[in-house]
N, C-alpha and C positions, 0 to 999 in steps of 0.2 A: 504494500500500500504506500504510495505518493503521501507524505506529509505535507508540502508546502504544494504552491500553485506551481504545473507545470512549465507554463508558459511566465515566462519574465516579463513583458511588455503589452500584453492585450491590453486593447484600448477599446470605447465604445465605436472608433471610427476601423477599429481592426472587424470590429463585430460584421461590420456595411461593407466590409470590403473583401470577406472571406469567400471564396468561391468566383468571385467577379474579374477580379485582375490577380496578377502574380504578388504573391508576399512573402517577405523574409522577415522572419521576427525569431528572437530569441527563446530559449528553453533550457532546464537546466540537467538532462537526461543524460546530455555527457559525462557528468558525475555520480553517474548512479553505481552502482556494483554491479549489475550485470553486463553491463561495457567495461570493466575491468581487465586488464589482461588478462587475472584470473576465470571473472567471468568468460568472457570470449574464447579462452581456451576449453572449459570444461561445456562448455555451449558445443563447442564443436565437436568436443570427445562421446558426447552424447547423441548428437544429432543423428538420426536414422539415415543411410542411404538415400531413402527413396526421397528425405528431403531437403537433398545440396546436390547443385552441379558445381564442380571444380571444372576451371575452362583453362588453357593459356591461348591465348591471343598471339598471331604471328603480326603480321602487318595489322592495324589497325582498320581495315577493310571491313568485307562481306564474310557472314557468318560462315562461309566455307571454310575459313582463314583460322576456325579455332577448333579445338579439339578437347576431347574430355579426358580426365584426370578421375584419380582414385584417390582415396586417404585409405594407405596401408600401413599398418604397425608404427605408427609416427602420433606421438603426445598433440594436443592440440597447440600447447604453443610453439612446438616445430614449425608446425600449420603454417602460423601467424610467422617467424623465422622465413620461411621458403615463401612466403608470399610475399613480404616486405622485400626480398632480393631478387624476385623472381617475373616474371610478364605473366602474371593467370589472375581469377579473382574467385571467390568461393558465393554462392549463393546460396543462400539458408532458405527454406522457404517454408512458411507458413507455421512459426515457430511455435502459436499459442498449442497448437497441434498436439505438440509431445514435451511444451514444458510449461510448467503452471508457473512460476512465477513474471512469464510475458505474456501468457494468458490475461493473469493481473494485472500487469502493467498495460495492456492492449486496453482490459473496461477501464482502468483509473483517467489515459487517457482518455477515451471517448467519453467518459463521464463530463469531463471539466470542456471540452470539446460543446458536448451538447449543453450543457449549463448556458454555455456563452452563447451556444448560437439554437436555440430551443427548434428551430426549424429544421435543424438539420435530418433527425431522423433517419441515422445510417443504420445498416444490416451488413450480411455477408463481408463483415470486419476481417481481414488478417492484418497479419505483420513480417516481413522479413527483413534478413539480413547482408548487407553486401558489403565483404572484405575485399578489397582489390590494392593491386601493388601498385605502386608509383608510376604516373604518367600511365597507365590504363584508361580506356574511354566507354561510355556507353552511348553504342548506336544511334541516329536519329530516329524517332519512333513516336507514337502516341498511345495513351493506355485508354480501355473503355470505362473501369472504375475509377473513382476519385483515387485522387493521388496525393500522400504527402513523402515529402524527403528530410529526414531528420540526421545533421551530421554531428557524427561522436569523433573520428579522428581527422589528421590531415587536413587538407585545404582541396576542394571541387571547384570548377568554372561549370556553373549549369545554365544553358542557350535552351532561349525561350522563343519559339515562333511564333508569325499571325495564324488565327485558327482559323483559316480561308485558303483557299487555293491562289498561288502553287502549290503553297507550303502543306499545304494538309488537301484533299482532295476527299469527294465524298466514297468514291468507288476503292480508294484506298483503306478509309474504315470498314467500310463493307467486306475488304478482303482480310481485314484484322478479325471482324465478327465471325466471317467463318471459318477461318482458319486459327485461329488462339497465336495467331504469331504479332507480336509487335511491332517487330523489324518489319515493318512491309510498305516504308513511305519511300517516296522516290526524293532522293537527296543530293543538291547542289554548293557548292562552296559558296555562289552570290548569297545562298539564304543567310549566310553568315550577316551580313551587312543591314539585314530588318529583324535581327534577332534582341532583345533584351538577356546582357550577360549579368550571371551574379557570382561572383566570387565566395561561397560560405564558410564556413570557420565549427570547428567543434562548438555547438550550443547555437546553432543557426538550423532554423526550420523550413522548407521553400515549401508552400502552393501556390497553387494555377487553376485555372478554369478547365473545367474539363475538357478531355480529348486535344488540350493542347499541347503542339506538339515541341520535343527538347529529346537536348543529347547533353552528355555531362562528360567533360574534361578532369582526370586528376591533373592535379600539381604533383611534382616529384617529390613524395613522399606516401605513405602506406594511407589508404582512404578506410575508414569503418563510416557506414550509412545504413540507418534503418529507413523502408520503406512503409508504409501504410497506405493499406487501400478498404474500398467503401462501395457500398452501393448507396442511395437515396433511391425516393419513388420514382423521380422524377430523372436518373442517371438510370434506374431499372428500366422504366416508358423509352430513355434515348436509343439504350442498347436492342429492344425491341423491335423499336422502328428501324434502326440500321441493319437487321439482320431480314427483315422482310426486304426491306429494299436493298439488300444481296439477291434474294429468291427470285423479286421481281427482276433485276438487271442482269441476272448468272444464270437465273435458270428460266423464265418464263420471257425472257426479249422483252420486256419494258425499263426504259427508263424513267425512276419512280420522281415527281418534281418535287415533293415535300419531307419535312422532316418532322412534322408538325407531330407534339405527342398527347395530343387532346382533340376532341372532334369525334367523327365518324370516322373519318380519316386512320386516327390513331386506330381504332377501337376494329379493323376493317385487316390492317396490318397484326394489330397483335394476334388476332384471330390463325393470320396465314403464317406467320412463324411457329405460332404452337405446334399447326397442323405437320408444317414440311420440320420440324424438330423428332417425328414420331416416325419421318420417313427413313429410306436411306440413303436417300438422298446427299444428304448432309455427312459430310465425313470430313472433320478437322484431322488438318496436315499433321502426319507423324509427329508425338516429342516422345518415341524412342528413344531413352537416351544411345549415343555412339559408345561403342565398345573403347574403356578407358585403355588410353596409349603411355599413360605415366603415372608416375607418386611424386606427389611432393617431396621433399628432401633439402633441410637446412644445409647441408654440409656441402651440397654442391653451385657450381659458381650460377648458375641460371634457377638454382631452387628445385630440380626434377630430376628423376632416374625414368628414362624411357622400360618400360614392361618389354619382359623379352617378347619376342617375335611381332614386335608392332613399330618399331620405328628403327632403322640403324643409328 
């Protein structure tokens, strides 16, 4: 349990502005004990397989470019060792899952969350976790649930776009909706130049309006970032209507004009997703994970020991 207020800085004009435009405000989670080395190591030592992908990253490119990774017989602060030295990043996912104390700490936040903003009314709450080694980046992309980015170590540049085309495109979400992949926007260096950059710091929180789209830069040093995500009614009605209007433009040859989640309209649409959700039509893109090609490893100069018969 959270004794003091989580957030340092809420104001009544934070309250009007939450969901609407991008915010950076303060928190003080960086000091908590479960972001401990110690925490973070024994986090790790526990974590089940089925939920962390260990990645390393070759060029900074297209997800072709990365490869999966095992945690074998190695402590968890090894982990954290071999990732600080190393090009890979570990993602923890869905932590309340299998440990009660982020369980905890997942309602303490949303409690003080909804206190403040009584409309929110979030559901299908998780939390994860994202260790990455210095000068690592995350892809250009958009998510369908609310997003928050909460940073405990290191120093991130997080790039914020217009949520309008080029930058974000409708048929792009729609290939996100049915497919579960986020990497799926079509990404140019000019976006660079109409993007809002923020620099964040351990105790630095960033939201944005939904579905809008960003990619995040480490700084040369080890990054720790908790994620949080959310549904509302009204983020539940968006993702509805963007997946029928997948159905309608992928599978029935219409291009759908509205995005409208009220109406006949909406109500017309939620109908046709339920229906093709029951079909099988519908098959999201493999996340087979790939057959793991290494171990972490502090001792060596790149942080890994390639697994025999998968890499020379």
């Amino acid at each position: 349990m959270v004794t003091e207020p989580i957030f340092k800085d809420w104001t009544d004009q934070t309250s009007d502005l939450f969901g609407n435009v991008p915010l950076n405000l303060r928190h003080r989670l960086h000091e908590h004990p479960l972001f401990s080395d110690d925490g973070l190591a024994g986090l790790i030592e526990t974590c089940p397989r089925d939920n962390y992908n260990l990645v390393q990253w070759g060029t900074q490119g297209p997800r072709s470019d990365w490869r999966e990774g095992e945690i074998i017989d190695l402590s968890g602060g090894d982990v954290l060792d071999a990732i600080r030295q190393g090009r890979m990043w570990i993602n923890i996912r869905n932590l309340p899952q299998f440990s009660t104390p982020h369980a905890r700490l997942l309602d303490d936040i949303f409690s003080e969350l909804e206190a403040r903003l009584p409309a929110l009314q979030s559901f299908n709450r998780t939390m994860g976790l994202l260790i990455s080694s210095p000068k690592s980046r995350t892809l250009y992309h958009a998510d369908l649930p609310g997003q928050s980015l909460w940073q405990l170590r290191g120093v991130k540049r997080v790039y914020l776009y217009p949520k309008a085309a080029p930058f974000l495109k409708e048929e792009e979400l729609e290939k996100i909706a049915l497919t579960g992949v986020e990497v799926s926007l079509g990404y140019e260096s000019w976006f660079d130049g109409h993007a809002q950059a923020f620099d964040i710091k351990p105790g630095d929180m960033m939201t944005w309006p939904h579905n809008m789209p960003h990619r995040v830069d480490n700084h040369d040093v080890l990054n720790v970032s908790m994620t949080l995500e959310w549904f509302t009614p009204d983020i539940r009605r968006t993702h509805m209507v963007t997946m029928a209007n997948a159905i309608l433009r992928h599978k029935l040859g219409f291009a759908p004009k509205s995005r409208d989640i009220h109406g006949a309209s909406f109500w017309a649409k939620a109908v046709l997703q339920k229906a093709f959700r029951k079909t099988s039509w519908i098959r999201r893109e493999s996340r087979a994970r790939k057959p793991a090609t290494f171990r972490p490893d502090p001792h060596q100069p790149d942080g890994i020991i390639e697994l025999a018969g998968t890499r020379a």
